[in-house]
mmCIF file of the protein (N, C-alpha, C, O) and its ligand, coordinates in Angstrom:
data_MODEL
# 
_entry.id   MODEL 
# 
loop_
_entity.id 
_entity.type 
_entity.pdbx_number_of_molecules 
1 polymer     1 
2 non-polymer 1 
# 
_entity_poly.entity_id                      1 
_entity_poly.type                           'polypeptide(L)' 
_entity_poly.nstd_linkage                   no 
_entity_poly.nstd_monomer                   no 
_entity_poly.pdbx_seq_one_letter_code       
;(UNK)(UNK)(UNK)(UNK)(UNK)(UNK)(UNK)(UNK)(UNK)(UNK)(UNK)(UNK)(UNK)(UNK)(UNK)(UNK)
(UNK)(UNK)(UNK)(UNK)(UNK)(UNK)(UNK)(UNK)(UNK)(UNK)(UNK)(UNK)(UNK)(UNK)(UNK)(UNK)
(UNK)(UNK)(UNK)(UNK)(UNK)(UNK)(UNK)(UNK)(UNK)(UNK)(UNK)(UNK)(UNK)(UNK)(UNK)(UNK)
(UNK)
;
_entity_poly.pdbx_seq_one_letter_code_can   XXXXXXXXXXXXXXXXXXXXXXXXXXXXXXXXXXXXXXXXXXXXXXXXX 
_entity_poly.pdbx_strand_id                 A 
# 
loop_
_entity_poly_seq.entity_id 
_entity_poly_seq.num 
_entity_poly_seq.mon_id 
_entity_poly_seq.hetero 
1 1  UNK n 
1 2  UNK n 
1 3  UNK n 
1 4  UNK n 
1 5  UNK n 
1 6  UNK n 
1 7  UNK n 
1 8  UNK n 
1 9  UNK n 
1 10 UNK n 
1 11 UNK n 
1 12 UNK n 
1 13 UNK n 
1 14 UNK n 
1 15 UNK n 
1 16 UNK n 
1 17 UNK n 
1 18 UNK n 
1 19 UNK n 
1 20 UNK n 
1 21 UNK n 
1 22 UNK n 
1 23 UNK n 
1 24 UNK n 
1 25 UNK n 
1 26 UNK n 
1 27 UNK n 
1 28 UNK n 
1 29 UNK n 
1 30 UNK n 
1 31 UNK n 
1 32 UNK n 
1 33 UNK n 
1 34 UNK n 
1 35 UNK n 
1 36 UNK n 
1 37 UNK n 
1 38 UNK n 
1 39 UNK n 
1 40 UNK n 
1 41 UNK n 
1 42 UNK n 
1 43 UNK n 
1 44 UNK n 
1 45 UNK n 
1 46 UNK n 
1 47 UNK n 
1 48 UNK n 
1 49 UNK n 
# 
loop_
_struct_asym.id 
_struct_asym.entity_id 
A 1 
B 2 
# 
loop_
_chem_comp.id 
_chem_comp.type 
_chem_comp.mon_nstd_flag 
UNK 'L-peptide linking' . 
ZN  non-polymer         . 
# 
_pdbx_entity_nonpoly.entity_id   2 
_pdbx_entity_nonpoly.name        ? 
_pdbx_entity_nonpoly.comp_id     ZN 
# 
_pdbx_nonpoly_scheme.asym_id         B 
_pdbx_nonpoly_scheme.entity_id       2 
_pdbx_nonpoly_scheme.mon_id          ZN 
_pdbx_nonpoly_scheme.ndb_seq_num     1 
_pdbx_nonpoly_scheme.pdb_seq_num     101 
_pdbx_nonpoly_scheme.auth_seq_num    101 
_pdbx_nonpoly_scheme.pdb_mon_id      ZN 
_pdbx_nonpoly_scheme.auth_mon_id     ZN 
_pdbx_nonpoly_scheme.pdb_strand_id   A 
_pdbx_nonpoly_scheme.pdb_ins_code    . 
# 
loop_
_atom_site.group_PDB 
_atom_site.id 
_atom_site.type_symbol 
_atom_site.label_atom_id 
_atom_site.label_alt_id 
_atom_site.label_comp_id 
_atom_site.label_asym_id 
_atom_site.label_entity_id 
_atom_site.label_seq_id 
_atom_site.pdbx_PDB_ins_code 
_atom_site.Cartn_x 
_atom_site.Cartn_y 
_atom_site.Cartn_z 
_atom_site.occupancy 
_atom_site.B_iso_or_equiv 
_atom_site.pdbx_formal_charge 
_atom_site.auth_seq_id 
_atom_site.auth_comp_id 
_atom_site.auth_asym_id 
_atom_site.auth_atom_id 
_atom_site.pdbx_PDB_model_num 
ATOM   1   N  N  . UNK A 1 1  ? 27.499 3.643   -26.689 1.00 0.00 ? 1   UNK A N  1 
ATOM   2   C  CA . UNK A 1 1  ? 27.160 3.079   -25.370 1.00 0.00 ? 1   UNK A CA 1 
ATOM   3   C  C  . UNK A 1 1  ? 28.338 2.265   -24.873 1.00 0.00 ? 1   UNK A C  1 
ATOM   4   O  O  . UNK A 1 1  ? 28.484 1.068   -25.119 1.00 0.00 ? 1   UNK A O  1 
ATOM   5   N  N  . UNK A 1 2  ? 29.200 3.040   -24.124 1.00 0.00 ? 2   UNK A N  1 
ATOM   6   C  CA . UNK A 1 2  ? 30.215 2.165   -23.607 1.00 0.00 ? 2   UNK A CA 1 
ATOM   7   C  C  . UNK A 1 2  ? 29.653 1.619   -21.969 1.00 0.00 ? 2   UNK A C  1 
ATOM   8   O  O  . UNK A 1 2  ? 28.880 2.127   -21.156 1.00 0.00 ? 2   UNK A O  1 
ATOM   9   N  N  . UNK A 1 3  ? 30.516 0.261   -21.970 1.00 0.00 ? 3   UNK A N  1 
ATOM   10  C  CA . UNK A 1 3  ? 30.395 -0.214  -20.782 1.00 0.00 ? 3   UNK A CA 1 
ATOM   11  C  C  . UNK A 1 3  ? 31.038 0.316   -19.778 1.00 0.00 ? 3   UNK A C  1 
ATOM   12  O  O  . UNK A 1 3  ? 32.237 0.129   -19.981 1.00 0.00 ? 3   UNK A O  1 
ATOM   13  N  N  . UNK A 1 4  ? 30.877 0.849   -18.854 1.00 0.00 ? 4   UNK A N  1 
ATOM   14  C  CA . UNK A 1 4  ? 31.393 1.192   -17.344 1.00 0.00 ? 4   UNK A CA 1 
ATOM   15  C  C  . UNK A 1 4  ? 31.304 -0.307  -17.127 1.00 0.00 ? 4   UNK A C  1 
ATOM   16  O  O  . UNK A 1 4  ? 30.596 -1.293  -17.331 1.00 0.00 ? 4   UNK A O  1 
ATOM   17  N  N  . UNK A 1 5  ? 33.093 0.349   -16.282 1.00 0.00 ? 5   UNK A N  1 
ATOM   18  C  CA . UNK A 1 5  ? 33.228 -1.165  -15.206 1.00 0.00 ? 5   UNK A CA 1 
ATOM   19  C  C  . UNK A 1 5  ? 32.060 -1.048  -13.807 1.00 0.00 ? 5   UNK A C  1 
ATOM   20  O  O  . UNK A 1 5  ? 31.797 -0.166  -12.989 1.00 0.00 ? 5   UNK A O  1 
ATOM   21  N  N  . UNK A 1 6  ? 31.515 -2.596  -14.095 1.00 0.00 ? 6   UNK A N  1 
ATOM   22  C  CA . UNK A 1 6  ? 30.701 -2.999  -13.000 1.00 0.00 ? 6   UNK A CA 1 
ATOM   23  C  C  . UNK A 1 6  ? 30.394 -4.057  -12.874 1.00 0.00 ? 6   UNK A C  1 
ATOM   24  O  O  . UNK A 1 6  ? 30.065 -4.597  -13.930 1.00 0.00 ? 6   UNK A O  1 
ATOM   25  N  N  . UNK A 1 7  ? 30.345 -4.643  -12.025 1.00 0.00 ? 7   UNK A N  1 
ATOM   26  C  CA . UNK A 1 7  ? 30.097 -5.872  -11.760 1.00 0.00 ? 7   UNK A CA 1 
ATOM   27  C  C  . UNK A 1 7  ? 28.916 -6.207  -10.616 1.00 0.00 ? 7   UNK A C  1 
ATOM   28  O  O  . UNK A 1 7  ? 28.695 -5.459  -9.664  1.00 0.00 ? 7   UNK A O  1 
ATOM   29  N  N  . UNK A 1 8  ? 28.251 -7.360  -10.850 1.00 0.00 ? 8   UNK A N  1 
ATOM   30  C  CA . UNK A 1 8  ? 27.459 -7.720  -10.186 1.00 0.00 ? 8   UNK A CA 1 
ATOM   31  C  C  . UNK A 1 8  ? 27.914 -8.390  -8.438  1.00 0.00 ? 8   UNK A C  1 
ATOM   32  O  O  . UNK A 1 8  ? 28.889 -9.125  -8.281  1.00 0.00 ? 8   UNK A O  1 
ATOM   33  N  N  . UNK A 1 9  ? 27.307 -8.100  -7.671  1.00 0.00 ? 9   UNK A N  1 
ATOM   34  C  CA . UNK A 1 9  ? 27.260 -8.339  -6.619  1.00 0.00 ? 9   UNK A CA 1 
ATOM   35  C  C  . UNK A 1 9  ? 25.744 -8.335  -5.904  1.00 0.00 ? 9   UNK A C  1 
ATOM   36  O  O  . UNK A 1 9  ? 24.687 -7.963  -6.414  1.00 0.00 ? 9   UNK A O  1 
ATOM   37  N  N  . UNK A 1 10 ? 26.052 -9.034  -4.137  1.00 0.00 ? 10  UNK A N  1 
ATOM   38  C  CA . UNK A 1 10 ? 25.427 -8.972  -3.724  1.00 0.00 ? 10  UNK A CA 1 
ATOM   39  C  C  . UNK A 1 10 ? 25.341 -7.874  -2.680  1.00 0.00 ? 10  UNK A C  1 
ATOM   40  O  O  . UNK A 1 10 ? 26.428 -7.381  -2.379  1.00 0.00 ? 10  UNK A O  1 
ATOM   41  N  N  . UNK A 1 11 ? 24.109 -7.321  -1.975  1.00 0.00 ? 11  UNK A N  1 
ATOM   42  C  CA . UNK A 1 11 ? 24.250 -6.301  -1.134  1.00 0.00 ? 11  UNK A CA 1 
ATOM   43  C  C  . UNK A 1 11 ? 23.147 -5.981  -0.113  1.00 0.00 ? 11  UNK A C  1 
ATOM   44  O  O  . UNK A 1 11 ? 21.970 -5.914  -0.467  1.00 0.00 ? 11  UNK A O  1 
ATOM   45  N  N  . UNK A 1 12 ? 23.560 -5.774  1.233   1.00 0.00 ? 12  UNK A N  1 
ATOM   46  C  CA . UNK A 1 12 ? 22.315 -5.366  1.955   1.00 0.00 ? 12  UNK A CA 1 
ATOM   47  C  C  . UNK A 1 12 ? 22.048 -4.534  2.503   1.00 0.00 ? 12  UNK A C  1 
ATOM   48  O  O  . UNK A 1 12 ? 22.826 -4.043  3.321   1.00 0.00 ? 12  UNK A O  1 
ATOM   49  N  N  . UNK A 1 13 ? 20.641 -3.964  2.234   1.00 0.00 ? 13  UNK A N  1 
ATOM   50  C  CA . UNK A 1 13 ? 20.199 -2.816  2.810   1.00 0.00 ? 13  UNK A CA 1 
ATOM   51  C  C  . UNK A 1 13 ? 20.573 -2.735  3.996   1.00 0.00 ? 13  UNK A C  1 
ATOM   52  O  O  . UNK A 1 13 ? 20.321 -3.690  4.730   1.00 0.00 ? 13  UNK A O  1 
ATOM   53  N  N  . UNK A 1 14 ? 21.219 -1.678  4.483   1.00 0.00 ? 14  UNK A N  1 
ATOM   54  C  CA . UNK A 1 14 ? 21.281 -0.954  5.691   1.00 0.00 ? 14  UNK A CA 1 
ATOM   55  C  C  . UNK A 1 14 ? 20.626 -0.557  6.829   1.00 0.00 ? 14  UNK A C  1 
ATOM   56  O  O  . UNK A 1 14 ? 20.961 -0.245  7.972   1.00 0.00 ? 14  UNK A O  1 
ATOM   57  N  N  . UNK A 1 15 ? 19.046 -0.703  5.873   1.00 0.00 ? 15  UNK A N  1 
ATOM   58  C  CA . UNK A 1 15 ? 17.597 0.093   6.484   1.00 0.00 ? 15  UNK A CA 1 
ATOM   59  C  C  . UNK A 1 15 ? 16.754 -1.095  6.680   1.00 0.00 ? 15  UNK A C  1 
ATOM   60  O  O  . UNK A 1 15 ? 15.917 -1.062  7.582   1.00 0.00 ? 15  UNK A O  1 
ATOM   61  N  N  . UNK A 1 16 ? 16.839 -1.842  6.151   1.00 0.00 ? 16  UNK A N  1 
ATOM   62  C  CA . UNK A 1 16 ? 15.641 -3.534  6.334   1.00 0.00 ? 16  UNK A CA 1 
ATOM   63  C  C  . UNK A 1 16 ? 16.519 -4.708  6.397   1.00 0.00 ? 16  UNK A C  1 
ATOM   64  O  O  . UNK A 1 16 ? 16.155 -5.775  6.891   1.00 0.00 ? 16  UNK A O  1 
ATOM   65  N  N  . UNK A 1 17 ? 17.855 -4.469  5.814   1.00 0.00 ? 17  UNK A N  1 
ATOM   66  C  CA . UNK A 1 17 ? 18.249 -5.888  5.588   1.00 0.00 ? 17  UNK A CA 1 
ATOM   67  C  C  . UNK A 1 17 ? 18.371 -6.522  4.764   1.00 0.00 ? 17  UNK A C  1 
ATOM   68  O  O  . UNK A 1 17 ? 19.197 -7.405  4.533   1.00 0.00 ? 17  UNK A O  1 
ATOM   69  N  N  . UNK A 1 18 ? 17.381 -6.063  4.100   1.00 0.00 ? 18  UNK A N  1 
ATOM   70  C  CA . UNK A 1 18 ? 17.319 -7.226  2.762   1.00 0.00 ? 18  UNK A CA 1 
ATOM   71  C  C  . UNK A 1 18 ? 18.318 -7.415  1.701   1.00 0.00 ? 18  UNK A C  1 
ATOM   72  O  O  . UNK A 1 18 ? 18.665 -6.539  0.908   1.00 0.00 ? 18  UNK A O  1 
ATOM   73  N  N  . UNK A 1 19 ? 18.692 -8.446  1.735   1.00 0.00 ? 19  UNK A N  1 
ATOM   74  C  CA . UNK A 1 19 ? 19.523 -9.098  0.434   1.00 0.00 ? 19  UNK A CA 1 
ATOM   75  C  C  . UNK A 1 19 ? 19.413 -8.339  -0.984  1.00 0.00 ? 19  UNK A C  1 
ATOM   76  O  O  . UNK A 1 19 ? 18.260 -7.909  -0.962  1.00 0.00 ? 19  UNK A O  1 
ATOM   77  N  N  . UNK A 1 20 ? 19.818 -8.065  -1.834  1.00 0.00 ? 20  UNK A N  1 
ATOM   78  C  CA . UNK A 1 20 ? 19.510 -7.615  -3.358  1.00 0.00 ? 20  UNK A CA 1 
ATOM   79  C  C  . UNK A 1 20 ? 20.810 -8.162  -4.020  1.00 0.00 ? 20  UNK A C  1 
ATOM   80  O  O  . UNK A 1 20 ? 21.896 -8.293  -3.456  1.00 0.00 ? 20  UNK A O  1 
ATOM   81  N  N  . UNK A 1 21 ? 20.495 -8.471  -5.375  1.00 0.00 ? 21  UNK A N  1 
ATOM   82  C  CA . UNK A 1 21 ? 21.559 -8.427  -6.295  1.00 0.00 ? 21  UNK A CA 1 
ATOM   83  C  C  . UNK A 1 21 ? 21.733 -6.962  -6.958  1.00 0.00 ? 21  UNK A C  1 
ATOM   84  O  O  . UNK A 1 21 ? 20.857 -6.153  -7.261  1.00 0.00 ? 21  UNK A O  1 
ATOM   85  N  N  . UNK A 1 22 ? 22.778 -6.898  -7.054  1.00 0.00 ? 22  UNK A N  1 
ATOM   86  C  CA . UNK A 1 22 ? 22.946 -5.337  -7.229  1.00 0.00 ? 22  UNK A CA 1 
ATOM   87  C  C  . UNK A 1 22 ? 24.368 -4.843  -8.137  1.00 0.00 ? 22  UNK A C  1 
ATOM   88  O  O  . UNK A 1 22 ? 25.462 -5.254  -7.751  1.00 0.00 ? 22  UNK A O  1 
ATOM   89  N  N  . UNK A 1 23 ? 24.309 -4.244  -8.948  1.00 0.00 ? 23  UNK A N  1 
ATOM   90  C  CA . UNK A 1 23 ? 25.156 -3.642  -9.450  1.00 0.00 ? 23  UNK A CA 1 
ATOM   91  C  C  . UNK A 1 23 ? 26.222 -2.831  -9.217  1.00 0.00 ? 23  UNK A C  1 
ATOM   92  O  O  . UNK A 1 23 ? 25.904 -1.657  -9.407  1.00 0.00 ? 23  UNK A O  1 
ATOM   93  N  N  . UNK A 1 24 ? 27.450 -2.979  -8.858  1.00 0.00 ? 24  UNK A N  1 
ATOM   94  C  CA . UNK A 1 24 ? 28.329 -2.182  -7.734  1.00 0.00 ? 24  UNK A CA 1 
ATOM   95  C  C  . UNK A 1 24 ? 29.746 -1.249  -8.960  1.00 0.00 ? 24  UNK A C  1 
ATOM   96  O  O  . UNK A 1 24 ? 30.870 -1.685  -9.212  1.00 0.00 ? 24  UNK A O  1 
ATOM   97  N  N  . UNK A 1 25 ? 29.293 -0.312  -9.324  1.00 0.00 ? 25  UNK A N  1 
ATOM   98  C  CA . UNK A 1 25 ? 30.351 0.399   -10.552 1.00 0.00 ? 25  UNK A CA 1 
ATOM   99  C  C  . UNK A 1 25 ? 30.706 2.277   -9.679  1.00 0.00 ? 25  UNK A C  1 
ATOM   100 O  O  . UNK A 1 25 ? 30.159 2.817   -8.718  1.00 0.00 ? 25  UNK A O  1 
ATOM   101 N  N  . UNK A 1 26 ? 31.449 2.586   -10.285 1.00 0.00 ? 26  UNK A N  1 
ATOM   102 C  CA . UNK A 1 26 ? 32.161 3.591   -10.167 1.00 0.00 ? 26  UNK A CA 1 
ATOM   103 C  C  . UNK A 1 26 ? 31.176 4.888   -8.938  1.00 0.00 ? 26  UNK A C  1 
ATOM   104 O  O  . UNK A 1 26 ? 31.276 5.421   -7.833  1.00 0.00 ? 26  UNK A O  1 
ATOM   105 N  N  . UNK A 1 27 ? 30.295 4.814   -10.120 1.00 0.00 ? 27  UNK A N  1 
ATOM   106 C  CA . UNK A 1 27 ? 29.234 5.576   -9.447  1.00 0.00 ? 27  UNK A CA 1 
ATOM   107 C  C  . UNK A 1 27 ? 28.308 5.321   -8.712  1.00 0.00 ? 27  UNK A C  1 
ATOM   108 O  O  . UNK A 1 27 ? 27.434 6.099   -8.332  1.00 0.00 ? 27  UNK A O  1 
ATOM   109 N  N  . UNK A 1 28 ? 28.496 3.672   -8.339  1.00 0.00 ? 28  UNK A N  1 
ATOM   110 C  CA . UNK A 1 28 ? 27.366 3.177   -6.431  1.00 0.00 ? 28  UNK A CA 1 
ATOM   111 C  C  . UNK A 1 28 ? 27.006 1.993   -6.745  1.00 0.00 ? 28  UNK A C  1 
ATOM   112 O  O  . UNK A 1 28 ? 27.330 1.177   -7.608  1.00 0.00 ? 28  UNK A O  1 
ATOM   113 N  N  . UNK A 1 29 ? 26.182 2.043   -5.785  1.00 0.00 ? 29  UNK A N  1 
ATOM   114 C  CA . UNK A 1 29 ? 25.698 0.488   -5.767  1.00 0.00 ? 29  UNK A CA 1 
ATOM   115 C  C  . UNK A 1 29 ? 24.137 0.421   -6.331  1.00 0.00 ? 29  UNK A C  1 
ATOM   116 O  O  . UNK A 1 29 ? 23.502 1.344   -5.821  1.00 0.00 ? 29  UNK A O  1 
ATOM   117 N  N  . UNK A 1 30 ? 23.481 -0.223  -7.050  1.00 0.00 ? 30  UNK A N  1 
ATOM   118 C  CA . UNK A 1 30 ? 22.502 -0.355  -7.642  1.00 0.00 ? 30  UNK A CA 1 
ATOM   119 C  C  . UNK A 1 30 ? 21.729 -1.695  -8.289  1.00 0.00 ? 30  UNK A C  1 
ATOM   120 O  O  . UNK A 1 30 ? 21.957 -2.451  -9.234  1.00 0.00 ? 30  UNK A O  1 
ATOM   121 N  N  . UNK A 1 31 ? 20.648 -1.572  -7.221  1.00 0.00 ? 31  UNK A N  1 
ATOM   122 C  CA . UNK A 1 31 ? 19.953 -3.022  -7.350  1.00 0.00 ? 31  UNK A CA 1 
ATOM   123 C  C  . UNK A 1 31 ? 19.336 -2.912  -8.979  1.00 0.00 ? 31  UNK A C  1 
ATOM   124 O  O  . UNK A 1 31 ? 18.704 -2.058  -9.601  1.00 0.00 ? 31  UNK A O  1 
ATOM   125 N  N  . UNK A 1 32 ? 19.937 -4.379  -9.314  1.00 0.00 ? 32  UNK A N  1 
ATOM   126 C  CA . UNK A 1 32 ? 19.636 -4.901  -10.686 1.00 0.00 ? 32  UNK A CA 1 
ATOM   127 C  C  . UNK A 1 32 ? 18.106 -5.130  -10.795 1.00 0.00 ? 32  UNK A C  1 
ATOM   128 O  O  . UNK A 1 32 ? 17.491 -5.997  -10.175 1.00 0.00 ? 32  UNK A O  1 
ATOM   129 N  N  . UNK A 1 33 ? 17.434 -4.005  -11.892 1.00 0.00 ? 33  UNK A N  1 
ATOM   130 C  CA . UNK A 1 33 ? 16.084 -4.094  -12.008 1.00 0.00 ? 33  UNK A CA 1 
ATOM   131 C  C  . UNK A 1 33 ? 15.213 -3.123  -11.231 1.00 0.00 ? 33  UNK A C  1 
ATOM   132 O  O  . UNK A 1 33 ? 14.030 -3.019  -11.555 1.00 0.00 ? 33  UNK A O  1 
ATOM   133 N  N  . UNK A 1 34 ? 15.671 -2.454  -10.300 1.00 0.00 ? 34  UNK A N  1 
ATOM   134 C  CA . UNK A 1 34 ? 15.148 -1.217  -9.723  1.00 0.00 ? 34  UNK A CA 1 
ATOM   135 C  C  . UNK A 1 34 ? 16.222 -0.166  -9.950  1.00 0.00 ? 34  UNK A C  1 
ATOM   136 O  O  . UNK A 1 34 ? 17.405 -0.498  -10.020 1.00 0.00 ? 34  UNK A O  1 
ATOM   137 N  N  . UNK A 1 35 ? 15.807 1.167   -10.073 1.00 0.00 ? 35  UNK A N  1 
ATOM   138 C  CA . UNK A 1 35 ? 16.105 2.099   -10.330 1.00 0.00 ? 35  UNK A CA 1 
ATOM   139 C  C  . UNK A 1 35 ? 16.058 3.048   -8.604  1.00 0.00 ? 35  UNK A C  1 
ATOM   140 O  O  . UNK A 1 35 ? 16.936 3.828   -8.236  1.00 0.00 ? 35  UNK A O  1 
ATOM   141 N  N  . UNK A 1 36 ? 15.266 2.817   -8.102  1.00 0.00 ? 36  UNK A N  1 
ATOM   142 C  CA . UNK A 1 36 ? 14.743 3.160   -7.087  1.00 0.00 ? 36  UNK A CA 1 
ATOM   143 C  C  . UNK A 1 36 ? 15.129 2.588   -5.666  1.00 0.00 ? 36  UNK A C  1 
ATOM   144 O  O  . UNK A 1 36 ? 14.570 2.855   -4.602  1.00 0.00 ? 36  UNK A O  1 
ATOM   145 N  N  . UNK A 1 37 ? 15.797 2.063   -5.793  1.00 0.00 ? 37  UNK A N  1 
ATOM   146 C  CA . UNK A 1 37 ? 16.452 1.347   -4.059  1.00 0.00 ? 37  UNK A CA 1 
ATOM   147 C  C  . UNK A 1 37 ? 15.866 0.128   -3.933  1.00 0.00 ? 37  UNK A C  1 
ATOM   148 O  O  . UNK A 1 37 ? 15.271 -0.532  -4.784  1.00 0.00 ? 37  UNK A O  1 
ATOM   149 N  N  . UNK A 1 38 ? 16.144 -0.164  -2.517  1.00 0.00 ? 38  UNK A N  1 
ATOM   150 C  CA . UNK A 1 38 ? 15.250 -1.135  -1.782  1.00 0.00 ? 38  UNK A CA 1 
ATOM   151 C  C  . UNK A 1 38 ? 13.805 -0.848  -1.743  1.00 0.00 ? 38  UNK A C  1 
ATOM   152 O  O  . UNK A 1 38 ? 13.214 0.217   -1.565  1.00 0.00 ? 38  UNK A O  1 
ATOM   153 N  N  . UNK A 1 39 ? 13.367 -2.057  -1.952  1.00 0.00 ? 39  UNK A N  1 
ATOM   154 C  CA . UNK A 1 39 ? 11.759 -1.670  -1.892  1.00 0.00 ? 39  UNK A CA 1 
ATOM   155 C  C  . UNK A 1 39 ? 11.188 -1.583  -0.627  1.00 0.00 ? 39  UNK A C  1 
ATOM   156 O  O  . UNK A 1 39 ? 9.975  -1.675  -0.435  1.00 0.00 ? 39  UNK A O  1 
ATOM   157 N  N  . UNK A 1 40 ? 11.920 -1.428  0.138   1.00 0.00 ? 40  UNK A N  1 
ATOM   158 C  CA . UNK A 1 40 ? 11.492 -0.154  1.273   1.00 0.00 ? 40  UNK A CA 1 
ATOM   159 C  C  . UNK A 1 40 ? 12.037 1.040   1.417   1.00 0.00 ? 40  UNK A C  1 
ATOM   160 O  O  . UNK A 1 40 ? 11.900 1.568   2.521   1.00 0.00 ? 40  UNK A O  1 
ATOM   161 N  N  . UNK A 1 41 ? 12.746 1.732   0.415   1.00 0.00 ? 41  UNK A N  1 
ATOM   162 C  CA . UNK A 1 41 ? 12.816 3.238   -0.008  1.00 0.00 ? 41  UNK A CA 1 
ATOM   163 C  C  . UNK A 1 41 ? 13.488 3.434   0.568   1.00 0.00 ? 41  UNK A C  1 
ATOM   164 O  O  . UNK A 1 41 ? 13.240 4.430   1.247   1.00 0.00 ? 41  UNK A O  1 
ATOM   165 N  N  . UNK A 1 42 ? 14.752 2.814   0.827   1.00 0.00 ? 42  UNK A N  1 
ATOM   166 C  CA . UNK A 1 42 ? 16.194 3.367   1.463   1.00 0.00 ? 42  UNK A CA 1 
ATOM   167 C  C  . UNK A 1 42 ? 16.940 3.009   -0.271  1.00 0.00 ? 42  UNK A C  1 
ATOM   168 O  O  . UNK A 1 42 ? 16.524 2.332   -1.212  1.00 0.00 ? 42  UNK A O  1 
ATOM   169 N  N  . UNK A 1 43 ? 18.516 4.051   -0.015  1.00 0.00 ? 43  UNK A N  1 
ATOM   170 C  CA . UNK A 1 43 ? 19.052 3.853   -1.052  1.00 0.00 ? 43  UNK A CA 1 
ATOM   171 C  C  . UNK A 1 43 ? 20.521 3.643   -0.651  1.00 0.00 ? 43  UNK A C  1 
ATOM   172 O  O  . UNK A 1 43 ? 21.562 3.947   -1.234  1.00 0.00 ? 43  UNK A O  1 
ATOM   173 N  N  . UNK A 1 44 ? 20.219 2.838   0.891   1.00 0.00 ? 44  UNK A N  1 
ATOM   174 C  CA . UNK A 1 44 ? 21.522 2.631   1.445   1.00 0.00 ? 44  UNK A CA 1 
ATOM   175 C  C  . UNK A 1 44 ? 21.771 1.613   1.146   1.00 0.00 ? 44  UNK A C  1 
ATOM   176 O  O  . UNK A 1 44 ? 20.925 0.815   1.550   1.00 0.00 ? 44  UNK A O  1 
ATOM   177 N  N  . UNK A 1 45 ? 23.043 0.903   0.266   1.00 0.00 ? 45  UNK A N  1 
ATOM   178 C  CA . UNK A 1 45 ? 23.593 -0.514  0.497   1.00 0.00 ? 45  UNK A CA 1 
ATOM   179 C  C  . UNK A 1 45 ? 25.109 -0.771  1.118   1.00 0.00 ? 45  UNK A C  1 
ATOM   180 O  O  . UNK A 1 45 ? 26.097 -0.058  0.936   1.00 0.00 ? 45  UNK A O  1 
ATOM   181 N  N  . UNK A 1 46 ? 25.036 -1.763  1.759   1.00 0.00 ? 46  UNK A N  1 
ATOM   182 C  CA . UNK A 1 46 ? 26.278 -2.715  1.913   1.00 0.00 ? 46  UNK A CA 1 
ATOM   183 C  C  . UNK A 1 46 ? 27.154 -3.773  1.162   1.00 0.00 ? 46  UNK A C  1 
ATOM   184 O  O  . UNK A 1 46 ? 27.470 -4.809  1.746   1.00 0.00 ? 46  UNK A O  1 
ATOM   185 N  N  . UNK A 1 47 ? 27.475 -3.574  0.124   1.00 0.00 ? 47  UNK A N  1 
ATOM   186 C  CA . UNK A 1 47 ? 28.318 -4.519  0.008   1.00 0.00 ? 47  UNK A CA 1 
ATOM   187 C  C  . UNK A 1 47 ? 28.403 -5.817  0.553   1.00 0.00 ? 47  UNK A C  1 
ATOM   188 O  O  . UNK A 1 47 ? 28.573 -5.512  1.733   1.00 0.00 ? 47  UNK A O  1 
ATOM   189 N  N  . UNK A 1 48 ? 28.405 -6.906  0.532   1.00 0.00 ? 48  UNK A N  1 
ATOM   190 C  CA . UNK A 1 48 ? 29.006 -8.576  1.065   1.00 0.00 ? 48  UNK A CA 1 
ATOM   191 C  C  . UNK A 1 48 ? 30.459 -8.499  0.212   1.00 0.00 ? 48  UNK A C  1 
ATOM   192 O  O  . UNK A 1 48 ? 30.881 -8.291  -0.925  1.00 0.00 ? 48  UNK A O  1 
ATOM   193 N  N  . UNK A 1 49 ? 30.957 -8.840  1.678   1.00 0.00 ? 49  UNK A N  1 
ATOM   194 C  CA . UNK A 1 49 ? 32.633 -8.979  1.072   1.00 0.00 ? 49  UNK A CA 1 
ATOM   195 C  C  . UNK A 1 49 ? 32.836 -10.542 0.945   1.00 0.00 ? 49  UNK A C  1 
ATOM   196 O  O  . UNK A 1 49 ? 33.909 -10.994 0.545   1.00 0.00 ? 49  UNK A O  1 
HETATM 197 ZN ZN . ZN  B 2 .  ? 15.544 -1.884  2.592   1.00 0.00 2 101 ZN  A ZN 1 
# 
């Protein structure tokens, strides 16, 4: 089990808005603790720069 680089960030949905902490590595962005997106079923995020 190697670690992929990733780091935690913050990020907001595209589709509601909402804030998430989220996991941002090679292969996307991914809210920490869901597997599944925003819990309004978009799997769009933004980045906070
Ligand atoms: Zn959303």
């Amino acid at each position: 089990m190697e670690a992929q680089s990733r780091r935690k960030g913050a990020a907001r949905c595209t589709d509601c808005g909402r804030a998430l902490a989220v996991w941002v590595s090679s292969d996307g962005i991914r809210p920490i603790g869901s597997t599944d997106g925003c819990p309004c079923g978009s799997t769009s995020f933004r980045v906070f720069s």
